[in-house]
NULOLO-483257 format. One line per 2 residues: number of its first residue (from 1); their letters; for each residue x negated, y, z negated of N, C-alpha, C. Coordinates in Angstrom, 2 decimals, always signed. Last residue first. Example, Ala and Ser with C-alpha at 12.3 -4.5 7.8 and 13.67 -1.06 7.14 Angstrom:
# NULOLO-483257
2) sa) -12.85,-2.25,-7.08,-13.67,-1.06,-7.14,-12.90,+0.03,-7.87  -13.19,-5.69,-7.80,-12.30,-4.50,-7.80,-13.20,-3.30,-7.80
END
This chain:
# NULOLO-483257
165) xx) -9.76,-80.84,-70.34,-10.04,-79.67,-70.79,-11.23,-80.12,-71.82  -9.70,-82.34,-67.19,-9.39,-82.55,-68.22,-9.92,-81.35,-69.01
163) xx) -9.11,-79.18,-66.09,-8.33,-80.37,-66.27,-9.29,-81.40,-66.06  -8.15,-75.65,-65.72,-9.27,-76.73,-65.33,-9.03,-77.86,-66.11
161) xx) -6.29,-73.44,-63.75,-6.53,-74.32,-64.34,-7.45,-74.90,-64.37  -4.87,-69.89,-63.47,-5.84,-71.36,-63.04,-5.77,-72.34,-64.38
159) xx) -2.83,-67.45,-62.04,-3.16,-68.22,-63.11,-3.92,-69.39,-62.79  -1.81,-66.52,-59.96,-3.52,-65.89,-59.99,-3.39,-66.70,-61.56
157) xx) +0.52,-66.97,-58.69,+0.41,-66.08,-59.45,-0.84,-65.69,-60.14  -0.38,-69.51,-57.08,+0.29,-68.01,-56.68,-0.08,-67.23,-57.56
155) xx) -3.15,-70.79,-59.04,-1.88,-70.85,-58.74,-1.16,-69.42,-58.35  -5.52,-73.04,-58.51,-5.13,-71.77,-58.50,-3.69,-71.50,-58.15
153) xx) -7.44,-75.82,-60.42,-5.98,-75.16,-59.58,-5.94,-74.01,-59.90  -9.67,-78.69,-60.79,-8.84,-77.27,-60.87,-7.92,-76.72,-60.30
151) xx) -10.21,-81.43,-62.49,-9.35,-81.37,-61.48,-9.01,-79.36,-61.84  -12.48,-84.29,-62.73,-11.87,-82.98,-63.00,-11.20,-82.22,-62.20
149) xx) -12.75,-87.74,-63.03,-12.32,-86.35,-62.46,-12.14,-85.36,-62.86  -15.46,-88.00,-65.45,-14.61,-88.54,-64.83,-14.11,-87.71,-63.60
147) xx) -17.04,-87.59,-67.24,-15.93,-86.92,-67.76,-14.82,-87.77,-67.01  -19.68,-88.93,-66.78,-19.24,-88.55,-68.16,-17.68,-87.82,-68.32
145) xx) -20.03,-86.89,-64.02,-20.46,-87.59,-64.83,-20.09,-87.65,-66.33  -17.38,-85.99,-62.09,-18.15,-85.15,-63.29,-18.91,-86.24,-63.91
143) xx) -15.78,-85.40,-59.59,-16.09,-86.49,-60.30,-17.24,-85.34,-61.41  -12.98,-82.85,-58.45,-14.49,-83.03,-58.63,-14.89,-84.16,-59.29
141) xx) -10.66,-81.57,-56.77,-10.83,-82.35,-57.23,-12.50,-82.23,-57.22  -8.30,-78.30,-55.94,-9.64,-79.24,-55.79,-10.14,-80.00,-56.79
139) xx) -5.64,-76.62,-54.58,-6.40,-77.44,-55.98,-7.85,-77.87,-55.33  -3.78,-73.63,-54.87,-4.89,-74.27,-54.11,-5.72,-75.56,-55.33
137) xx) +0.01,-74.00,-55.08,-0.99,-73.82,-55.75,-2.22,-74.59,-55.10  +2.28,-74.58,-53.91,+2.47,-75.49,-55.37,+0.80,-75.33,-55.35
135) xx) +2.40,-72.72,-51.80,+2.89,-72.67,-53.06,+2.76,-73.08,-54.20  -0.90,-72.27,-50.26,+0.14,-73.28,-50.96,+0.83,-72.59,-52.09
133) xx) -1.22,-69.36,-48.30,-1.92,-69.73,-49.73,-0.44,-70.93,-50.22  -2.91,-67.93,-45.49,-1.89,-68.78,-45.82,-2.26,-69.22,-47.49
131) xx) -5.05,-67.14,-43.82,-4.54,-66.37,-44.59,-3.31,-66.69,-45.41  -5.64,-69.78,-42.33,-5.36,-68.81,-41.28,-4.69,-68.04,-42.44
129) xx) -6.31,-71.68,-45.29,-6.73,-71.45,-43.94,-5.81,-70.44,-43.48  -8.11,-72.06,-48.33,-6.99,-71.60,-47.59,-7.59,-71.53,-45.65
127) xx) -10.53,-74.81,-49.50,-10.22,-73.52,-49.42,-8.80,-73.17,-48.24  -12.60,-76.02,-51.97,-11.18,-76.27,-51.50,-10.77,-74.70,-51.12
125) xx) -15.12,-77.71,-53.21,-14.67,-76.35,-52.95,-13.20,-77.17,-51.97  -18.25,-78.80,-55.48,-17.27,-78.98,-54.54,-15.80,-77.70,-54.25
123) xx) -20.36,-78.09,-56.98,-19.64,-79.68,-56.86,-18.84,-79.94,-55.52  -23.91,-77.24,-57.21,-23.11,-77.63,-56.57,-21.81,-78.68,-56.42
121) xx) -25.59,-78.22,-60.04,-25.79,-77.95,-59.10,-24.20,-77.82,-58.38  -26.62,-77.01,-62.79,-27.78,-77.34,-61.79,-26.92,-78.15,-60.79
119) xx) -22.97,-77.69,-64.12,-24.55,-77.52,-64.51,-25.34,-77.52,-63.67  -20.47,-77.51,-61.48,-21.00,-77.90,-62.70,-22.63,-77.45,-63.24
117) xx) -17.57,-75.90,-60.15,-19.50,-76.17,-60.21,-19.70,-76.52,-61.61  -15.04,-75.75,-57.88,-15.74,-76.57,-59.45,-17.18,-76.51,-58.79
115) xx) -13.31,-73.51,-56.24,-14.76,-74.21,-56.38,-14.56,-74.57,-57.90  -11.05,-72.45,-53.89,-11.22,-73.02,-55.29,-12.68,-73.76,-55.26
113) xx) -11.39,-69.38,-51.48,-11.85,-71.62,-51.69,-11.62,-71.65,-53.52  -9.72,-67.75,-49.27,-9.98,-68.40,-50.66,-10.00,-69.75,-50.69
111) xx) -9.26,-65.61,-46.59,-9.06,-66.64,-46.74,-9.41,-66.59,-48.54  -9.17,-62.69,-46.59,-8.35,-63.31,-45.53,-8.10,-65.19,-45.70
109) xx) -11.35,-61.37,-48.09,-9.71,-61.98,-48.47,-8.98,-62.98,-47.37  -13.06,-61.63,-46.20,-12.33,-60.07,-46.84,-11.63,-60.31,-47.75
107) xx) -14.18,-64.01,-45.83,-13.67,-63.07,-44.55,-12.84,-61.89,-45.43  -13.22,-65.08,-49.24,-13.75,-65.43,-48.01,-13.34,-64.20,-46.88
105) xx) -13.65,-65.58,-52.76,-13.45,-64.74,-51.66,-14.00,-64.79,-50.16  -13.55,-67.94,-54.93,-14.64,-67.16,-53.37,-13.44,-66.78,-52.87
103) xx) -13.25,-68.72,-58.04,-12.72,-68.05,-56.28,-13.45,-67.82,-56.16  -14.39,-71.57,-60.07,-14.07,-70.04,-59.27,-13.23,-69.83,-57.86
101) xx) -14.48,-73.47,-62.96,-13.67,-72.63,-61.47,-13.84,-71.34,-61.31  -17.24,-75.59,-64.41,-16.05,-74.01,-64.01,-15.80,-74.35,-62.92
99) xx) -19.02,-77.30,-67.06,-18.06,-76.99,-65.66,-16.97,-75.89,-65.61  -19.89,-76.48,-69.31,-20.57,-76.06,-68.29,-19.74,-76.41,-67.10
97) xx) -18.75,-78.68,-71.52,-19.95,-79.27,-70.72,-20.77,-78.20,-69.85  -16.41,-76.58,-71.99,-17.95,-76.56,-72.97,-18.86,-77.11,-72.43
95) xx) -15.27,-75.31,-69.12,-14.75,-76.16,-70.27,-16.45,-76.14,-70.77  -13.72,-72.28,-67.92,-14.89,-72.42,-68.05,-14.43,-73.98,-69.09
93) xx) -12.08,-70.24,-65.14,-11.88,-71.09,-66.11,-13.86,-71.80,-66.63  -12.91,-68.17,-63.10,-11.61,-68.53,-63.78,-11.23,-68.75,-65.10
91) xx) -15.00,-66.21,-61.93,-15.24,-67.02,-63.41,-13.89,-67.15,-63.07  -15.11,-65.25,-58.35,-14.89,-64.90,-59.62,-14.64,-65.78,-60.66
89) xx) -17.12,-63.68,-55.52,-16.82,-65.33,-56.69,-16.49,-64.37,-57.68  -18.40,-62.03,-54.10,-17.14,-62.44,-54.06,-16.41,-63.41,-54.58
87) xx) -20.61,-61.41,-54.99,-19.73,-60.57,-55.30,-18.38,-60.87,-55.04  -22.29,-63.37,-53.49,-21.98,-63.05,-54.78,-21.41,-62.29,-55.53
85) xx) -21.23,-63.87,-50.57,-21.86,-62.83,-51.58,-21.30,-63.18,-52.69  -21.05,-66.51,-48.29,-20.62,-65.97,-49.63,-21.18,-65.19,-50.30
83) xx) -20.79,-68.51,-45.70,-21.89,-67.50,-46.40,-21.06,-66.41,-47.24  -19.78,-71.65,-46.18,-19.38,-70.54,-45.32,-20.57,-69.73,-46.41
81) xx) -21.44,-73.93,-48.01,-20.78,-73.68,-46.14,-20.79,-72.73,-46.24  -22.41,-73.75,-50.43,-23.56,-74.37,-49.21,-22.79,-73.99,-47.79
79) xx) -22.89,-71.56,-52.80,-21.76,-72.22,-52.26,-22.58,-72.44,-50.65  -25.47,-71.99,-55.44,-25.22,-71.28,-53.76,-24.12,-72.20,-52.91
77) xx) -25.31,-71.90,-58.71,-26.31,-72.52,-57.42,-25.14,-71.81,-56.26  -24.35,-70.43,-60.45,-25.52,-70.39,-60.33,-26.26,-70.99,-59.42
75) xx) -21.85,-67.94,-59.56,-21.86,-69.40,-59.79,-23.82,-69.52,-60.12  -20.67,-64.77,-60.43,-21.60,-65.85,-60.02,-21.94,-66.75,-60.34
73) xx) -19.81,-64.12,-63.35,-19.00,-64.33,-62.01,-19.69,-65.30,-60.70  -21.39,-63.26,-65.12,-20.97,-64.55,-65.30,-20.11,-64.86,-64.20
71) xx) -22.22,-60.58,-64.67,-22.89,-61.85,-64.10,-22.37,-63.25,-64.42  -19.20,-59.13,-63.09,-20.06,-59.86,-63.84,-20.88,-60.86,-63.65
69) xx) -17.07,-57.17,-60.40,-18.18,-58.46,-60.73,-19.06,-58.41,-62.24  -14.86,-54.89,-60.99,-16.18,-55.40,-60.89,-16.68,-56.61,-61.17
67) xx) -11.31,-55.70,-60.75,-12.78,-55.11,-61.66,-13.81,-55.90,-60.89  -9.90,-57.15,-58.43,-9.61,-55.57,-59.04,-10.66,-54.80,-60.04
65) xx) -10.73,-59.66,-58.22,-11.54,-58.47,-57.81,-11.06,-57.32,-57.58  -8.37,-60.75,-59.72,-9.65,-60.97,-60.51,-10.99,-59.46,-59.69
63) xx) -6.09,-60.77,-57.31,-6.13,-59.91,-58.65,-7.45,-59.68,-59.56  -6.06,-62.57,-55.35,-6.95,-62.13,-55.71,-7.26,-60.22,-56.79
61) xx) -3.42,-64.07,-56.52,-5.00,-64.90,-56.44,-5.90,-63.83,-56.31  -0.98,-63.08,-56.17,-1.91,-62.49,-56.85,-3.08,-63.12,-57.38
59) xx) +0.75,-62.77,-53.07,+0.03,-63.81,-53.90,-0.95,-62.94,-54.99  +0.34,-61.79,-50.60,+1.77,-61.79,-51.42,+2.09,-62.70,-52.31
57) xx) -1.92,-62.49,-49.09,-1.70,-61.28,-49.78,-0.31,-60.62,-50.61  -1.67,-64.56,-48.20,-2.49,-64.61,-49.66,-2.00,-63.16,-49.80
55) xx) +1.55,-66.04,-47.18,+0.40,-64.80,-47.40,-0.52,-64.78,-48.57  +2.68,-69.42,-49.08,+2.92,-67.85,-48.67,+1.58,-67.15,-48.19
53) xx) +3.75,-72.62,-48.04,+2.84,-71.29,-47.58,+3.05,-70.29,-47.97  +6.04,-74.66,-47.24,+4.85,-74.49,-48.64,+3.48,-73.79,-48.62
51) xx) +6.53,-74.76,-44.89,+7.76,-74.36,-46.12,+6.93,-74.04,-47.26  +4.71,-75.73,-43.58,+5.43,-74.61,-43.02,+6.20,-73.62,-44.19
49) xx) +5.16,-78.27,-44.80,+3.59,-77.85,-44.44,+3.99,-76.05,-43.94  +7.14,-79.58,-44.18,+6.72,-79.30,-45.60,+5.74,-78.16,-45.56
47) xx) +8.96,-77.74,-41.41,+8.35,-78.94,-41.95,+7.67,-78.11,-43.69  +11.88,-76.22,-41.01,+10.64,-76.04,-41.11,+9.86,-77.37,-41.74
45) xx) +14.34,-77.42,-38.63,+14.02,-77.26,-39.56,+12.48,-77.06,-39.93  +14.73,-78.22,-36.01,+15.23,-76.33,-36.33,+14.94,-76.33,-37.81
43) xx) +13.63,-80.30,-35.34,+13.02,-79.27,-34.53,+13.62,-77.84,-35.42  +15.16,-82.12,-36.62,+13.68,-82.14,-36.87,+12.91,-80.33,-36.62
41) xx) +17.39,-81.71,-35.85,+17.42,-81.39,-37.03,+15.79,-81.54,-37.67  +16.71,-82.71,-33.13,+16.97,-81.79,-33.37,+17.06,-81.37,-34.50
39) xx) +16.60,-85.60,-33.92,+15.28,-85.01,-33.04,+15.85,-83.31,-33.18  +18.95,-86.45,-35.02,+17.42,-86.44,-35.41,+16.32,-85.51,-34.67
37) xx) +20.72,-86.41,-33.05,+20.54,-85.54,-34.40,+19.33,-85.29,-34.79  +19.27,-88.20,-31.05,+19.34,-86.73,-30.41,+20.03,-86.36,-31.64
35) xx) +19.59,-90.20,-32.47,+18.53,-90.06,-31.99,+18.50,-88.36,-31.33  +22.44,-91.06,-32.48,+21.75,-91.01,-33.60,+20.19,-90.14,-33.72
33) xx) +23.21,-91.23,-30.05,+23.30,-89.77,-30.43,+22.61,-89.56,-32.16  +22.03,-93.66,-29.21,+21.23,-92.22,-28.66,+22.18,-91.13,-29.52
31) xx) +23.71,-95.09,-31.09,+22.11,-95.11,-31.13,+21.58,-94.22,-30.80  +26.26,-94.76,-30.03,+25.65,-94.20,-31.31,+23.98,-94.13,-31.77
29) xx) +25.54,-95.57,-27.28,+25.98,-94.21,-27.48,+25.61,-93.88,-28.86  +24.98,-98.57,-27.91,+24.00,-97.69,-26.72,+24.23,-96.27,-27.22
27) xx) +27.72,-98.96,-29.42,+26.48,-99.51,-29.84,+25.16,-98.32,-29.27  +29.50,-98.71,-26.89,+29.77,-97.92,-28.00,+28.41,-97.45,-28.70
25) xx) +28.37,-100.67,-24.99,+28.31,-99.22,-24.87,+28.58,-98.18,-25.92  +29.35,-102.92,-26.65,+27.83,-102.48,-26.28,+27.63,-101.16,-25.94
23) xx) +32.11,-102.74,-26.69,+31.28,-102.96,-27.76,+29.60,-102.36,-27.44  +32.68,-103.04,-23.90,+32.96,-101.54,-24.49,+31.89,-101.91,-25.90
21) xx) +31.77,-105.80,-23.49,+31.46,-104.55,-22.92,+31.05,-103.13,-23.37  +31.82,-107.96,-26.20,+32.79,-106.99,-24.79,+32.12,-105.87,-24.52
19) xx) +30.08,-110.71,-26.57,+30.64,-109.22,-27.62,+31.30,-108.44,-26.05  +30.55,-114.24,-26.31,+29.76,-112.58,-26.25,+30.81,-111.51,-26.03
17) xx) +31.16,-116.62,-28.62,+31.56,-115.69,-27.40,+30.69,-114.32,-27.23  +28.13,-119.20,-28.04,+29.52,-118.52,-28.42,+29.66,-117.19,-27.51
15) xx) +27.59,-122.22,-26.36,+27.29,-120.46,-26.65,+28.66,-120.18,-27.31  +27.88,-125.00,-26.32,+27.74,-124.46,-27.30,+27.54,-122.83,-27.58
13) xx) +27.61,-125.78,-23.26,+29.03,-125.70,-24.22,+29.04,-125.27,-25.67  +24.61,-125.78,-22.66,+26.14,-124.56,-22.06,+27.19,-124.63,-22.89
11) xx) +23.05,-127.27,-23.28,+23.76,-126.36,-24.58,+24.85,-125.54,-23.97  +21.38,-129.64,-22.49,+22.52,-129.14,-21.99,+23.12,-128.14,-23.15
9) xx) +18.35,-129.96,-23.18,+19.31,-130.42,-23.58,+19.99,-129.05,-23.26  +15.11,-131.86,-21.20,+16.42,-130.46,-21.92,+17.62,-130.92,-22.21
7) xx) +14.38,-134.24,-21.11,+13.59,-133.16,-22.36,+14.38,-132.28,-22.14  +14.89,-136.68,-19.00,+14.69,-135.05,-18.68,+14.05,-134.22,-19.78
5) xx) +14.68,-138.86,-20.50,+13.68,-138.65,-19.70,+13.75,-137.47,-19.11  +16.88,-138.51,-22.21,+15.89,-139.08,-22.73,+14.76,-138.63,-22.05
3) xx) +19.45,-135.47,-21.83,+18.93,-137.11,-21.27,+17.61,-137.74,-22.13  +22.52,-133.74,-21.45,+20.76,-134.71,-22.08,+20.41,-136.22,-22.07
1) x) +23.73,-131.81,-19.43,+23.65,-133.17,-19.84,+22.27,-133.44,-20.40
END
């Protein structure tokens, strides 16, 4: 009952009908078995990250240190993290400003960084982990004064890129 001086208003006669039982349990069941597909079709399938790996060594990235080093193989300033011989960088790609790609060769092979270096100094590096090499190819991004991004890539098959050209 509503009243003026109570402030609630009586709505009991206005609910509608509620849904049956079996309805809800049905509801409860498809939900969890919706949930237990999922979670399993999660688990027996390989994620992206899993699926988009081969062996570097079933990869012909490091095809380039089948010949000897050149001096144009060496970068001219000093890859700053991991400790790198100069024997283990190789020239990819070269555009007219003086920016390049190389490989480094890392731990034997066992790993590879894509590097852009530009003129006097240091740009930047992108490298493989636990001997693993992306299918869709190792990239790394660089800003370039005057150019903008530049963008390199090594690809399975030991073909590269350097971008904008």
């Amino acid at each position: 009952m509503a009243g003026p001086l109570t402030g609630r208003d009586d709505r009991s006669g206005t609910r509608g009908p509620r849904p049956p039982g079996w309805a809800i349990a049905v509801l409860a069941t498809a939900l969890l078995l919706g949930a237990l597909v999922g979670w399993t079709t999660s688990q027996s399938t390989p994620s992206g990250g899993e699926a988009a790996v081969v062996p570097i060594a079933e990869t012909a990235v490091l095809s380039p240190y089948d010949a000897a080093p050149t001096s144009a193989d060496a970068p001219r300033d000093a890859y700053p993290r991991d400790p790198v011989a100069p024997t283990d960088y190789r020239l990819l790609r070269t555009r007219p400003d003086g920016v390049a790609l190389y490989i480094a060769r890392l731990r034997g092979g066992s790993a590879v960084c894509a590097v852009i270096s530009r003129p006097g100094r240091f740009t930047t590096s992108s490298c493989t982990h636990d001997g693993l090499f992306p299918v869709g190819g190792l990239e790394v991004e660089a800003s370039v004064p005057g150019s903008g991004f530049v963008r390199g890539i090594i690809r399975p098959d030991g073909s590269a890129e350097l971008t904008p050209r």
